[in-house]
Residue frames as a rotation matrix with the C-alpha (Angstrom) as fourth column:
UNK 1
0.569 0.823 0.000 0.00
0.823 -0.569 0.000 0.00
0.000 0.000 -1.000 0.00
UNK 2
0.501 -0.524 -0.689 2.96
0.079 -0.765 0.639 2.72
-0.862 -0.374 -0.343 0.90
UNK 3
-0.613 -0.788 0.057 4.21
0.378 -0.229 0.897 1.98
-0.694 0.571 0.438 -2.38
UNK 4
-0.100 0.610 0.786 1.17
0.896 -0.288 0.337 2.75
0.432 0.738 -0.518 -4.38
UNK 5
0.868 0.460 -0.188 0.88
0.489 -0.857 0.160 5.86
-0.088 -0.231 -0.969 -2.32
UNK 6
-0.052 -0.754 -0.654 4.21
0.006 -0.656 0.755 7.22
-0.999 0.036 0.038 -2.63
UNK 7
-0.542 0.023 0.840 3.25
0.805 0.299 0.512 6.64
-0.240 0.954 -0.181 -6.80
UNK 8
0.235 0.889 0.394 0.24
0.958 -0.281 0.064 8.13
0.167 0.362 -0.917 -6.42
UNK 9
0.749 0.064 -0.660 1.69
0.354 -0.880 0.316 11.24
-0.560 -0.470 -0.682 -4.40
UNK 10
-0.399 -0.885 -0.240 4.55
0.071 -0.291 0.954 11.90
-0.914 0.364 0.179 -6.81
UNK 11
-0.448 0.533 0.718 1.97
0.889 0.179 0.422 11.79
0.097 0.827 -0.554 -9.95
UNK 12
0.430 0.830 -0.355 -0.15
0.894 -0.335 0.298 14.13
0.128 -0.446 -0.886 -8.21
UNK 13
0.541 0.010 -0.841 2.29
0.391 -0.889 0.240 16.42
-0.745 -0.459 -0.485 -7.72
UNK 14
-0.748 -0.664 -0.008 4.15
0.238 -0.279 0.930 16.25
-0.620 0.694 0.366 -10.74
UNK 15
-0.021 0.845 0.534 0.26
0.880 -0.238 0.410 17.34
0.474 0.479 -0.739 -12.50
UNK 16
0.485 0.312 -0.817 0.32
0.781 -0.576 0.243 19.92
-0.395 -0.755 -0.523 -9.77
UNK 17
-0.260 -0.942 -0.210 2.96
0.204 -0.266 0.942 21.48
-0.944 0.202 0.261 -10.99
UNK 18
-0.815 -0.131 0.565 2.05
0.558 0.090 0.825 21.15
-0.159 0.987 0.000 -14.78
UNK 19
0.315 0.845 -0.433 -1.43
0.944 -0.231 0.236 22.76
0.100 -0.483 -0.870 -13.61
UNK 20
0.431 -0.274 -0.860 0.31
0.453 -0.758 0.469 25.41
-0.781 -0.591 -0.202 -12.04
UNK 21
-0.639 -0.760 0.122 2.60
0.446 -0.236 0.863 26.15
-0.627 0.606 0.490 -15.06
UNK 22
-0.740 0.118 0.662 -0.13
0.673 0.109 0.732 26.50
0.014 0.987 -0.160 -17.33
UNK 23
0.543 0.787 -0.293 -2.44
0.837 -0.535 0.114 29.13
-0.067 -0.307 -0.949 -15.01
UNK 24
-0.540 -0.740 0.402 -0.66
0.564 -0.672 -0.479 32.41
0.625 -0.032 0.780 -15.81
UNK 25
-0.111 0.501 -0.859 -1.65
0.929 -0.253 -0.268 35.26
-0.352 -0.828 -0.437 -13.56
UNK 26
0.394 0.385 0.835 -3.42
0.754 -0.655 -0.053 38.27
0.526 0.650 -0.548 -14.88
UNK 27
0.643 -0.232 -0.730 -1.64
0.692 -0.233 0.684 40.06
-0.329 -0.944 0.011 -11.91
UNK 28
0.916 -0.384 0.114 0.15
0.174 0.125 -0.977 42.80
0.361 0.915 0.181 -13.12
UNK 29
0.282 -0.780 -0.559 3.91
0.709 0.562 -0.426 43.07
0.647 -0.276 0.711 -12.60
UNK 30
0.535 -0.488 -0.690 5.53
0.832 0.164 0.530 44.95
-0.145 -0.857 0.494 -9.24
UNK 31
0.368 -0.580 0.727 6.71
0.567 -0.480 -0.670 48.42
0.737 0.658 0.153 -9.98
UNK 32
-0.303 -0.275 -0.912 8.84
0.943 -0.223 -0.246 49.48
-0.136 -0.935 0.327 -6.68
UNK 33
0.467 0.854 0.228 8.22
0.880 -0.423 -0.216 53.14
-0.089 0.301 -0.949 -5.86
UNK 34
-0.062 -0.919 -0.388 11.38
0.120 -0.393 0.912 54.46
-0.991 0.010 0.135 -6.41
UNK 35
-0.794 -0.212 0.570 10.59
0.428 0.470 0.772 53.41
-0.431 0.857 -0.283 -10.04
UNK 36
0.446 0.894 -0.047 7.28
0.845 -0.438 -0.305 54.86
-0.294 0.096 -0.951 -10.16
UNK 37
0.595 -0.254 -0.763 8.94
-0.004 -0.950 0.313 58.47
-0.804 -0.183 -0.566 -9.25
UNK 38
-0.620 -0.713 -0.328 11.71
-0.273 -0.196 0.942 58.27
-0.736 0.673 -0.074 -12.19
UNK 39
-0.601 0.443 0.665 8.68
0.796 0.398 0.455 57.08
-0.063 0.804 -0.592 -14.61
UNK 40
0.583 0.797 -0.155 6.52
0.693 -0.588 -0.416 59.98
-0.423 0.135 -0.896 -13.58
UNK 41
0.134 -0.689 -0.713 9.34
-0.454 -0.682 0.573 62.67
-0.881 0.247 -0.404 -13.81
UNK 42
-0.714 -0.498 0.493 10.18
0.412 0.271 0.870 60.95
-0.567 0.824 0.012 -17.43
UNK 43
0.163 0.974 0.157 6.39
0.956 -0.116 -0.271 61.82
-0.246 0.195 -0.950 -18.29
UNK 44
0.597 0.303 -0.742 6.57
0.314 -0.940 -0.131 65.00
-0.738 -0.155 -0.657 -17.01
UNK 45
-0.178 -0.971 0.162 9.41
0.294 0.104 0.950 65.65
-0.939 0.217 0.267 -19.26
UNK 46
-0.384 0.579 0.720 8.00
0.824 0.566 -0.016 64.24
-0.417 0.587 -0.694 -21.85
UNK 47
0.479 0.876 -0.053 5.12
0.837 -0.474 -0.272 66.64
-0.263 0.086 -0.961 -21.41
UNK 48
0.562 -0.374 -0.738 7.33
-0.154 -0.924 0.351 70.01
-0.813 -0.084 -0.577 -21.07
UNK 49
-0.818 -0.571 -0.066 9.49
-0.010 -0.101 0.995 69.31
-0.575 0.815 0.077 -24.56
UNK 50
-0.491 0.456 0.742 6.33
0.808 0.557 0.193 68.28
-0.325 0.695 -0.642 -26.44
């Protein structure tokens, strides 16, 4: 029996995984806020040559 479960739990997680791989996340990506500030000021820039 301990060997069909250690089968079954290593299947299971190797789908888990393959599962997981294929859900992307609409989340979008992390923009610190140091970064933020040097993207607005580029804007603003931007804005004052145009």
């Amino acid at each position: 029996m301990n060997r069909k479960k250690k089968i079954n739990a290593t299947l299971k997680k190797k789908q888990k995984k393959a599962n997981a791989k294929l859900h992307t996340s609409n989340k979008p990506r992390y923009i610190s806020k140091a970064e933020r500030v040097k993207l607005e000021e580029a804007t603003i820039e931007d804005k004052k040559t145009s």
